[in-house]
Structure formats: C-alpha cells, structure tokens
DOKOLGU-711941 format. One record per residue: residue number from 1; residue in one letter; x, y, z of N, C-alpha, C, O in turn. Coordinates in steps of 0.02 Angstrom, whole numbers, plus 50000, padded with zeros to 5 digits. Layout:
N
 banu paza  n_xx  n_yy  n_zz ca_xx ca_yy ca_zz  c_xx  c_yy  c_zz  o_xx  o_yy  o_zz
  NUM    a     X     Y     Z     X     Y     Z     X     Y     Z     X     Y     Z
...
This chain:
239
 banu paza  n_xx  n_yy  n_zz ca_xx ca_yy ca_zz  c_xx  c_yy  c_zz  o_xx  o_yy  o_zz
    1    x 41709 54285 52724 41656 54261 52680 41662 54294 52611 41679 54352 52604
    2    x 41645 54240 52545 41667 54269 52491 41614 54330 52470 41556 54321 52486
    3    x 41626 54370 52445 41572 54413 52398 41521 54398 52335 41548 54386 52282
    4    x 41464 54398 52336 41441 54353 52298 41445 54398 52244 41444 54459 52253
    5    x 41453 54360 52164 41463 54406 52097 41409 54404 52070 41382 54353 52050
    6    x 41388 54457 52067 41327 54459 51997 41347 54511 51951 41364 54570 51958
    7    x 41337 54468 51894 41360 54478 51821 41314 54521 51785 41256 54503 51787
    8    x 41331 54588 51745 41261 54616 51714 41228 54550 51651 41253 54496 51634
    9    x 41178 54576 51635 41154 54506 51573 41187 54530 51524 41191 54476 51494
   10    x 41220 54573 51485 41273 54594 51425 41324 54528 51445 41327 54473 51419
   11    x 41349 54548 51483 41421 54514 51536 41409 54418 51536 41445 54368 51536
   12    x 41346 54432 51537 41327 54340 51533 41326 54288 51467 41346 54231 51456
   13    x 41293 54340 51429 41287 54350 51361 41341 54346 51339 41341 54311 51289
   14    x 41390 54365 51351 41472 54364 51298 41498 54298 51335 41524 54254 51300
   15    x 41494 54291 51395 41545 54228 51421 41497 54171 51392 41531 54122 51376
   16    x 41412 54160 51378 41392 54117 51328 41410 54125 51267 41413 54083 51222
   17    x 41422 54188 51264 41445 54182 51166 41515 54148 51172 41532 54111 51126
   18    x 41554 54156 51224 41630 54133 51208 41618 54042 51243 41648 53990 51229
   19    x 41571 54053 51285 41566 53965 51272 41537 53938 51240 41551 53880 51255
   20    x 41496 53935 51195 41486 53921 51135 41536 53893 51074 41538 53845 51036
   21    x 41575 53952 51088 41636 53935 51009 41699 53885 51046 41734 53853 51007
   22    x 41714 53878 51124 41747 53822 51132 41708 53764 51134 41739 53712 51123
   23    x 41632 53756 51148 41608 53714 51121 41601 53678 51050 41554 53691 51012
   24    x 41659 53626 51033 41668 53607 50973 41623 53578 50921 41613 53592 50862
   25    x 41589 53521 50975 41550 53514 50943 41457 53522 50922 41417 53500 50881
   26    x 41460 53568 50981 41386 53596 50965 41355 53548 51016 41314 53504 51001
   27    x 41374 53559 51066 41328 53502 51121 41307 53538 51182 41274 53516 51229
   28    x 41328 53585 51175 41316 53655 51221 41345 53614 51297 41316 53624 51351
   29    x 41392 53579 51293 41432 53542 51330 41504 53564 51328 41531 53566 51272
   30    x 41540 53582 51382 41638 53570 51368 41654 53505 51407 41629 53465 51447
   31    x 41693 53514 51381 41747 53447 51444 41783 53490 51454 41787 53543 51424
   32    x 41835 53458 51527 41879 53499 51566 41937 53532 51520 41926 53591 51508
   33    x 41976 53514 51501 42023 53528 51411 42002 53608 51410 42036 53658 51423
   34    x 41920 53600 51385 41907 53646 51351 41878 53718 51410 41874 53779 51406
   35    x 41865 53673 51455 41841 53714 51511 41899 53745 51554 41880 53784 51597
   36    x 41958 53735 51550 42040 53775 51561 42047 53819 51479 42088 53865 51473
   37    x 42025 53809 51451 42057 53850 51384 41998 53911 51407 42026 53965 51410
   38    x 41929 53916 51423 41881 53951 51436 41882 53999 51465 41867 54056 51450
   39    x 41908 53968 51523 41907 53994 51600 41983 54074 51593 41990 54126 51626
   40    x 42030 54043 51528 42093 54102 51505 42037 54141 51489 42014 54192 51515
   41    x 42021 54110 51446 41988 54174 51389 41948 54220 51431 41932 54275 51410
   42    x 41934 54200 51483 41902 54270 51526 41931 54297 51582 41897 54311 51631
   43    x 41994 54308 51580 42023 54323 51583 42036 54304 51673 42041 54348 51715
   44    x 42041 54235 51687 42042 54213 51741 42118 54168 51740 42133 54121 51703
   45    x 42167 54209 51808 42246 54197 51777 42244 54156 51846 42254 54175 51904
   46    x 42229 54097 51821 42250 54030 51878 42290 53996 51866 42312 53997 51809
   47    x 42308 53967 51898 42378 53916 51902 42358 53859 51900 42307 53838 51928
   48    x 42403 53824 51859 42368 53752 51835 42352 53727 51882 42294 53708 51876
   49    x 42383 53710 51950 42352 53667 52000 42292 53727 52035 42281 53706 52091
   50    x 42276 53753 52030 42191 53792 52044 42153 53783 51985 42094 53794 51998
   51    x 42160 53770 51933 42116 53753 51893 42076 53669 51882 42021 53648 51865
   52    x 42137 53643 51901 42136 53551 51913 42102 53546 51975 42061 53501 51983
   53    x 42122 53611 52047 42077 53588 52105 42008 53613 52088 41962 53590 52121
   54    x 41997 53656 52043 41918 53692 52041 41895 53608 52009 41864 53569 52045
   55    x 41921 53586 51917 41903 53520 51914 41877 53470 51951 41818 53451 51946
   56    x 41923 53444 51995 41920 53395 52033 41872 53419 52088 41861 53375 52130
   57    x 41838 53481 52101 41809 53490 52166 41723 53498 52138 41674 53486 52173
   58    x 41723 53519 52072 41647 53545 52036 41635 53496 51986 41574 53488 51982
   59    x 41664 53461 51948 41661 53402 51911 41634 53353 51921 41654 53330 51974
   60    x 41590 53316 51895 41569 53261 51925 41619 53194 51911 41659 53189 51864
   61    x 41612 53164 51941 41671 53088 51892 41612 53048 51849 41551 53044 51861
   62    x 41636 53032 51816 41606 52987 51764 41607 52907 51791 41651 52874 51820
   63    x 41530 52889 51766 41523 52834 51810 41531 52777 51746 41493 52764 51699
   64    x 41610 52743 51769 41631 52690 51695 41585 52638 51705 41604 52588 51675
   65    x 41532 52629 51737 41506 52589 51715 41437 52587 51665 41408 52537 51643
   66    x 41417 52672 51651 41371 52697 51621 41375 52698 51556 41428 52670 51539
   67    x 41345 52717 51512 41331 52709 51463 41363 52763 51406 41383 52764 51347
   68    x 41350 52815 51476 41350 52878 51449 41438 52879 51427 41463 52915 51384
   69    x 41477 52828 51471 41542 52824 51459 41596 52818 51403 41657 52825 51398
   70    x 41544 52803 51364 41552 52786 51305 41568 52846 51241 41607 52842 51193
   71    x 41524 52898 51259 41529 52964 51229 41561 52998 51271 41561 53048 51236
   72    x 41592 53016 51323 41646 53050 51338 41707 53042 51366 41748 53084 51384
   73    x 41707 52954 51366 41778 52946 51375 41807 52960 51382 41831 52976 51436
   74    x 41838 52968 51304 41903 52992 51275 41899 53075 51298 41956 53099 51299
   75    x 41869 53103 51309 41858 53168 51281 41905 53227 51264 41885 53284 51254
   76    x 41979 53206 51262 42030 53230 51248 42039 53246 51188 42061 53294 51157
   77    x 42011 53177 51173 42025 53154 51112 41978 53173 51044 41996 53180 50986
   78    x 41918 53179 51073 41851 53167 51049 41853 53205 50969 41901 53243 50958
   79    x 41821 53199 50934 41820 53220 50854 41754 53239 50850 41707 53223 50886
   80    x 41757 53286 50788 41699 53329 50769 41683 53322 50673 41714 53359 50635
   81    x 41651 53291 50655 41627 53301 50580 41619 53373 50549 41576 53416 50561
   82    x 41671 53374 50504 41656 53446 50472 41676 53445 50405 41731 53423 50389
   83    x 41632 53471 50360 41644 53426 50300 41675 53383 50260 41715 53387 50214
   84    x 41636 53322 50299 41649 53275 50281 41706 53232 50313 41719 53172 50306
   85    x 41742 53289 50355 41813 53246 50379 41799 53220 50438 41751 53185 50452
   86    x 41856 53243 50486 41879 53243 50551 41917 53284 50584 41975 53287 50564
   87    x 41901 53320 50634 41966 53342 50663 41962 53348 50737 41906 53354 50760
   88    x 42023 53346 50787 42020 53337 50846 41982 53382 50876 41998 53442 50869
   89    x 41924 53364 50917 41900 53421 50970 41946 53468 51016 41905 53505 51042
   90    x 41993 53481 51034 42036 53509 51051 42049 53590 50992 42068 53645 51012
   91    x 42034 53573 50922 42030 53607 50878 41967 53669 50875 41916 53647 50849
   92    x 41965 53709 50886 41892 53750 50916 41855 53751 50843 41885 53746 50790
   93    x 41806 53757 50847 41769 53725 50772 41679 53771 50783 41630 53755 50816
   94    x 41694 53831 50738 41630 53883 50721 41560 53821 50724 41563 53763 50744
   95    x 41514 53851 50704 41448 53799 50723 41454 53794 50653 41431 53739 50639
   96    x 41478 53829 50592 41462 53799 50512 41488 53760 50505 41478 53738 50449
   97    x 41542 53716 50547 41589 53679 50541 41645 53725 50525 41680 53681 50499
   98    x 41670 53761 50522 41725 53816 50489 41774 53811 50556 41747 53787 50606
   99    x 41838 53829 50561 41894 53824 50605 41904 53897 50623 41915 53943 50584
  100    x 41899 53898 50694 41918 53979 50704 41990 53956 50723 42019 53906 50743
  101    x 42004 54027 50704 42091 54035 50708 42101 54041 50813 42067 54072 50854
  102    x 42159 53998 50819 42152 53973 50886 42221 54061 50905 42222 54095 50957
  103    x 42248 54067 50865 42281 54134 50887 42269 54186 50937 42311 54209 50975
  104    x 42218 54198 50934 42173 54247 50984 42170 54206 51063 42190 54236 51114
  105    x 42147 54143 51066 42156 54099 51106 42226 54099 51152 42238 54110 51211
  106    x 42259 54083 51101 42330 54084 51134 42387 54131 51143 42442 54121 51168
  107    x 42356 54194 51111 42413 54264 51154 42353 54266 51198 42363 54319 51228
  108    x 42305 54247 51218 42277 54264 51291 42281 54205 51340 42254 54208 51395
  109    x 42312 54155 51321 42321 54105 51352 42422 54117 51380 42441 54093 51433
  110    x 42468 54153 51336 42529 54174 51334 42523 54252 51388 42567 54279 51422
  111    x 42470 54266 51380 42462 54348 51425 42456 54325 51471 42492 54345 51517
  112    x 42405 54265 51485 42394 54238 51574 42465 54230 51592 42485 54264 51640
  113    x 42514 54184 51557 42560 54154 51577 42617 54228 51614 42654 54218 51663
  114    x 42614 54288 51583 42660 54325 51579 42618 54374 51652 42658 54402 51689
  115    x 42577 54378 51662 42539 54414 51677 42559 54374 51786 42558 54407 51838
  116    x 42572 54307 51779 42592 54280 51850 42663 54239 51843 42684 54189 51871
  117    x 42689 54281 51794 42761 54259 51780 42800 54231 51862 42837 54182 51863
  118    x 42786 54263 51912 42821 54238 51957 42775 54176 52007 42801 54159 52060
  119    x 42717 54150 51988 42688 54132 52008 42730 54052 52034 42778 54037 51998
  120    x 42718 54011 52081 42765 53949 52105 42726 53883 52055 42747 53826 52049
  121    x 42675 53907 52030 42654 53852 51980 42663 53876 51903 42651 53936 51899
  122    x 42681 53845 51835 42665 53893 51771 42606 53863 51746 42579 53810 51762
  123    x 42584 53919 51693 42555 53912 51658 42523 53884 51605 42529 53918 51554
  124    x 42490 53832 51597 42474 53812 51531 42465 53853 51468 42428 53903 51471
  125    x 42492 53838 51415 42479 53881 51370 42457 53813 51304 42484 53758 51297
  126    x 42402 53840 51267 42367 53789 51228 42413 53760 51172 42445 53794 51132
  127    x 42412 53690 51176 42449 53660 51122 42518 53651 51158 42563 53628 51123
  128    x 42533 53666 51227 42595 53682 51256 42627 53603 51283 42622 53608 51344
  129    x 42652 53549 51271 42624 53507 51325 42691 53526 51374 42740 53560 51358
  130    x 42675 53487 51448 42730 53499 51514 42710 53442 51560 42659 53410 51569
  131    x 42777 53443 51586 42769 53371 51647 42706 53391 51716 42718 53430 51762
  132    x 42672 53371 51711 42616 53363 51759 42613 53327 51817 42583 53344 51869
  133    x 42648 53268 51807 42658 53222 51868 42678 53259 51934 42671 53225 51984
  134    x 42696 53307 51941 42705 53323 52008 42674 53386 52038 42695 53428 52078
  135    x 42621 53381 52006 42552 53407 52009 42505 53392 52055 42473 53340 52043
  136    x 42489 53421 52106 42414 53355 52139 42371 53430 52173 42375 53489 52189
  137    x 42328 53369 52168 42249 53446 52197 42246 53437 52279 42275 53401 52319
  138    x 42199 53484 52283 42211 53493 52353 42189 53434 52392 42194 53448 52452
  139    x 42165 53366 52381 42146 53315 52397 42200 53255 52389 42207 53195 52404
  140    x 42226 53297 52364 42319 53251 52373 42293 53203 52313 42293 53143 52324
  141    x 42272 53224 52252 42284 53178 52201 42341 53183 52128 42348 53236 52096
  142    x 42365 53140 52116 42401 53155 52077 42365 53193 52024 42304 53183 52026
  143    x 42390 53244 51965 42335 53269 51900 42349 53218 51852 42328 53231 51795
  144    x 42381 53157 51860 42386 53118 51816 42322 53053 51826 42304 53005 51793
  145    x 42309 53074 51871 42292 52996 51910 42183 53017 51913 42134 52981 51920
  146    x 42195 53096 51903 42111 53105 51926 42066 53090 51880 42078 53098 51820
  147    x 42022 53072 51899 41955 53013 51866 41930 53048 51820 41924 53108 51831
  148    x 41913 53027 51768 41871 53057 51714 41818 53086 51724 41774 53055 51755
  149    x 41803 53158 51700 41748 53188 51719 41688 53223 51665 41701 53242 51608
  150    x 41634 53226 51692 41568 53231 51659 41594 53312 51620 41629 53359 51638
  151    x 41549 53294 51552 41546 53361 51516 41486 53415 51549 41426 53399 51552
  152    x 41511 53473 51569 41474 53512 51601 41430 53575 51523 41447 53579 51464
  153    x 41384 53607 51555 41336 53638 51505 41336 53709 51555 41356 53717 51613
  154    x 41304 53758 51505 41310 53841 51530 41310 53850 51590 41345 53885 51626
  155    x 41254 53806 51604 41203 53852 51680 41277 53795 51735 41283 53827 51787
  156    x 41313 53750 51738 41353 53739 51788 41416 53769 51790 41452 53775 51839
  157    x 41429 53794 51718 41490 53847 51687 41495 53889 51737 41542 53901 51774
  158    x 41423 53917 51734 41411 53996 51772 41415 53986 51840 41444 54028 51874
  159    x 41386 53931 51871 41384 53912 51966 41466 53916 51965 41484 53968 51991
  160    x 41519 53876 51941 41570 53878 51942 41630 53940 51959 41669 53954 52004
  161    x 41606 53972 51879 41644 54020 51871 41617 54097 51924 41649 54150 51928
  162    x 41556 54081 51955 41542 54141 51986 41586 54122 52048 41621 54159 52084
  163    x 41577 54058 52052 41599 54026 52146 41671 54023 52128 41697 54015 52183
  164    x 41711 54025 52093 41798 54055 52102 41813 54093 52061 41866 54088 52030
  165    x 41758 54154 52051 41775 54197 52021 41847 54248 52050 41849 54262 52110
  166    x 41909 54275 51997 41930 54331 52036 41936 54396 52007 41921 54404 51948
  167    x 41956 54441 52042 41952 54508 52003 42035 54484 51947 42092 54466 51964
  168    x 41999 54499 51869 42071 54522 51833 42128 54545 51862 42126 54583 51911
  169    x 42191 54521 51830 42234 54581 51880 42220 54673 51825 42189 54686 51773
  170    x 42254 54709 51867 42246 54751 51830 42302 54799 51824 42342 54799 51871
  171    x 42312 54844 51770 42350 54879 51748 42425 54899 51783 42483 54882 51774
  172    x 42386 54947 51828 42457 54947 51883 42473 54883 51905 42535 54885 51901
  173    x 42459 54832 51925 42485 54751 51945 42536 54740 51874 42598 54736 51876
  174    x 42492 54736 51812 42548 54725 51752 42633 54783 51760 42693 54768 51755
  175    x 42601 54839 51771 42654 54899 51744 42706 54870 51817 42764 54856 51801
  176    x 42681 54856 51920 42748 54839 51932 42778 54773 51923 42829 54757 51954
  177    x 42744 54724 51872 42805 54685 51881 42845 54687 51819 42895 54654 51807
  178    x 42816 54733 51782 42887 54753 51741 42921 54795 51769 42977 54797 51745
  179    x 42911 54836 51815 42969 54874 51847 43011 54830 51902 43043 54847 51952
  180    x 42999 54776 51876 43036 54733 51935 43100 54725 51885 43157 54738 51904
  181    x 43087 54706 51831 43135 54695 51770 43171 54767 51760 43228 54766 51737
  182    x 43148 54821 51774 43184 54878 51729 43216 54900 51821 43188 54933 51865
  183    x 43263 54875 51819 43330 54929 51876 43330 54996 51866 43310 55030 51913
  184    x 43355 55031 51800 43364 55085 51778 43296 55131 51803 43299 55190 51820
  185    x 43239 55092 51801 43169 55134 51812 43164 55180 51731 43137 55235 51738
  186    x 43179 55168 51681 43175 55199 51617 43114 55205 51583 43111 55244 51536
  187    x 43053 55164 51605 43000 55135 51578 42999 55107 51493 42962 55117 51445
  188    x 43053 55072 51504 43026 55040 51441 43094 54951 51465 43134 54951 51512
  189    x 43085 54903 51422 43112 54831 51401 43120 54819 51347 43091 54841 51298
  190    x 43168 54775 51352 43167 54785 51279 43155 54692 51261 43144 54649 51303
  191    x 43162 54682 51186 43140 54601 51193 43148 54556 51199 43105 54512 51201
  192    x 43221 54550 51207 43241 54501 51252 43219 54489 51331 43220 54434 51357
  193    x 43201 54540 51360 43163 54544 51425 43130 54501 51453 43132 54465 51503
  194    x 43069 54524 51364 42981 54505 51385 43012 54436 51366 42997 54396 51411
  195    x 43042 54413 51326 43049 54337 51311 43084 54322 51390 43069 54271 51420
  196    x 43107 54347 51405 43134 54286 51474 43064 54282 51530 43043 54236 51566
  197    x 43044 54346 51521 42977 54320 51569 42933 54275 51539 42894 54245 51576
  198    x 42931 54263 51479 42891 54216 51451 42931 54124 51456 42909 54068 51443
  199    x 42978 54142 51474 43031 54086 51462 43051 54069 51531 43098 54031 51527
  200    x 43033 54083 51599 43066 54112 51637 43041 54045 51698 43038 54052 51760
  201    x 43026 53983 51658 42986 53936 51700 43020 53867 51647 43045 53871 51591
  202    x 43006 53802 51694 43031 53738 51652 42977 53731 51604 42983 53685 51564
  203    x 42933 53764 51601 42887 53734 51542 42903 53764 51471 42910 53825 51471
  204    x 42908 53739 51426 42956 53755 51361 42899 53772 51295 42863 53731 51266
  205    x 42909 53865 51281 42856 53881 51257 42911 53879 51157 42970 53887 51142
  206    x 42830 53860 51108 42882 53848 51052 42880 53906 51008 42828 53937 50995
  207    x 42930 53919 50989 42962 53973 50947 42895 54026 50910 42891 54087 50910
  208    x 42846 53972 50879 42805 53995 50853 42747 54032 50903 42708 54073 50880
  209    x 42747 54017 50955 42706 54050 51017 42725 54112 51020 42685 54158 51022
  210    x 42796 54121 51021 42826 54184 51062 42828 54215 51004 42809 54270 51022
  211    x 42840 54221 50936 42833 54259 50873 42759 54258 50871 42739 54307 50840
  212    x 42707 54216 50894 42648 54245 50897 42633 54309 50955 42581 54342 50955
  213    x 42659 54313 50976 42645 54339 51060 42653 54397 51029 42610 54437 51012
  214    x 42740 54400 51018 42797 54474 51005 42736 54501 50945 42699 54547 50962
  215    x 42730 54477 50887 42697 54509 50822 42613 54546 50856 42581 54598 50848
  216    x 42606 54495 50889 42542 54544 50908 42531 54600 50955 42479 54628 50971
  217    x 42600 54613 50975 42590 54659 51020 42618 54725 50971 42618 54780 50999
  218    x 42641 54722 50902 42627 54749 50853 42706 54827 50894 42698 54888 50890
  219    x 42732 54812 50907 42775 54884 50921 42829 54873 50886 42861 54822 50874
  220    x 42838 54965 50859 42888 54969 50811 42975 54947 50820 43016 54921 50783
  221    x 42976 54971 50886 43050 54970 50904 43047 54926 50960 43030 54945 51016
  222    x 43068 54848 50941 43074 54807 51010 43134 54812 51059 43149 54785 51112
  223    x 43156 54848 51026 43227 54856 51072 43217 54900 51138 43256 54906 51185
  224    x 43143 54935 51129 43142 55002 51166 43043 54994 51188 43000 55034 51171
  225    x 43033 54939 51222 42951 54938 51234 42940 54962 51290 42967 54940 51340
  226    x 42884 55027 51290 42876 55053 51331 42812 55021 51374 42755 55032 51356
  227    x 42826 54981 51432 42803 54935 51452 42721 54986 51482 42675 54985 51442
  228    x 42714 55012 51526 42664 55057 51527 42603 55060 51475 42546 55047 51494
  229    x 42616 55079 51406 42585 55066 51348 42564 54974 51351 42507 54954 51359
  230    x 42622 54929 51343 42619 54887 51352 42560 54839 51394 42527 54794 51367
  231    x 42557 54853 51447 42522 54845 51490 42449 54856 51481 42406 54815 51494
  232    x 42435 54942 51447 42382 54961 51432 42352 54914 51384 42292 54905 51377
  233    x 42410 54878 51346 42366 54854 51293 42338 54777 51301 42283 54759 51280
  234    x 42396 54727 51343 42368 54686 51365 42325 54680 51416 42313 54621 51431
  235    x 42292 54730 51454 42232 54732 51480 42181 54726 51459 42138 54690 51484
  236    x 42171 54775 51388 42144 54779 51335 42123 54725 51299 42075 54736 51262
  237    x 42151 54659 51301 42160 54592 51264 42121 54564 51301 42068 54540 51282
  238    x 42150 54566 51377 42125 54529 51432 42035 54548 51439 42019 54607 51431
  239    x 41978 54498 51454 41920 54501 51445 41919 54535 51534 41866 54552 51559
C-alpha cells in the first residue's frame, strides 16, 4: 500500500507558484504539454511512457461534441495575447504578458534526462521533438492515437501529483551512476563523458541544449569534472 504524502503549506505554495508561471495563459488551467513540462520542474524523473500513463489514467477526455471543445482543442497549439501580438502557448508567458526565459526549464528538463540516463524509455526534453509512435500506455494505446484531454486546475494538479508522487533521486543515486562511467574510480569525467550520457539514447538533443546544459553547470576545467561536486549541484537545481 502506497504512503500517503502530505506536503508542508510552504511546499504547496511553491508548486502553486511554479504552476502558475506554466500556466500561459492565466486560466489557472494547464493542458497535458504543459502538465509534463510541470511535473520536471519538480523534480519528478518519469519516463515518457509514465507520464502519458498518469495522462491517460487522471485526465478526463474531452467530450468533441461539447462546446467546451472548441477552446481546448488545439491545445498544443493554443495562443496567448501579449502585447498586442501572439505567441504559442507552449511559450511560458509571466502574468504581465512578459516571456520568462524557458532556460531554467530546460537544464531541469536535460538533468531529468541525465539523471535516468539508463532508463529503457528517454526522456523528453522541451522543444525536443522524437518518434513517439511506439509508445503506448498501459491500456495498450498508442501515444499517438490518445483522445484529447480536459485542461486540469490546482486542486486536480495536487490529487495527481500527490497520488504518483516519488521520492527525488538523490545524491548518492546521481554520484553511482557516474561511477559507472569512471573505470579508473578517479572521481572526476570529463566532457565528452557527460555529453554521451546526454546523447546516449535515439532521441537527438540540439547542440544548443547541451551548450545550455555544459555552460550552466559553470566548471572551470571540463576536461577534469569532479562529478561528486557535480552531483551536489544538480541536486541543488533539482526541486
């Protein structure tokens, strides 16, 4: 039987502050898109097909013959007014209309990925696209094929995320599977390494990801990363 989670109210308080700002357009609503970009940011390292079965199992489907169908359709797609323009909801968008920088987003969306590097499913990483078709949830559906689903709001966020909640991994979990990489036992990699664990799957991450990744992990000598430190710090990142 699972353990039930209760969250302090600080702890509740920040995962509404951080759903809030993937809420694009101020509807105190996500769609699923945005509700996988979320679910990283707190530092929950699932595998795309566990994130598509949580979808497909807590989601409601959208009933095309409603009305309501009409406003969330698309919702992939969906657009947000901000002065005066347009830009894709997919784009995370402050409540002044202002654009937060999606960077932060995605070395924690690149840390998940590295973090279950050996995992038998990869990782989505935002803006990433990858073949999906041979994908299916635990209901044997294709992820290409599953029905459009209702935009969910805080209070079902939270039933959700408490009911497959898991513990972060943590520190020592990061530090052995870089000692899986280091033979020598030297404690350190160097960067060609961390790039193959980042690379180390058919899904094809772009140049500009991994110079985002490498720069933010901010170390002087990449030839010589002392993964330990390393570790400390992407924990640190990790919510």
């Amino acid at each position: 039987m699972k353990t039930q989670i209760n969250f302090p109210i600080d702890k509740i308080k920040l995962i509404e502050k951080n759903f809030n700002l993937i809420d694009g357009n101020g509807d105190k609503k996500i769609n699923p898109e945005e509700f996988k970009i979320l679910i990283r940011l707190l530092g929950q390292t699932k595998t795309d097909k566990e994130i598509y079965d949580i979808i497909d199992q807590h989601f409601e489907d959208i009933d095309e013959k409603s009305e309501d169908n009409k406003q969330v359709e698309n919702s992939k797609e969906k657009t947000v007014k901000t002065n005066g323009g347009e830009i894709n909801k997919n784009t995370i968008v402050k409540k002044n209309g202002g654009k937060i920088s999606p960077n932060h987003d995605r070395i924690k969306n690149l840390i998940n990925k590295l973090n279950n590097f050996n995992d038998d499913y990869d990782k989505r990483n935002k803006g990433i696209k990858k073949n999906e078709n041979n994908l299916q949830t635990d209901n044997g559906i294709d992820i290409s094929e599953m029905k459009p689903k209702k935009d969910i709001n805080f209070e079902t966020f939270m039933k959700i995320f408490i009911n497959t909640y898991t513990e972060p991994i943590s520190v020592n979990e990061l530090i052995k599977s870089f000692e899986i990489l280091d033979n020598k036992k030297t404690g350190y990699i160097n960067e060609d390494t961390l790039k193959h664990i980042m690379i180390s799957s058919n899904e094809q991450i772009s140049n500009d990801d991994m110079n985002l990744f490498m720069n933010s992990l901010n170390f002087k000598d990449k030839k010589k990363i002392d993964y330990i430190l390393l570790s400390k710090k992407l924990k640190n990142t990790i919510y």
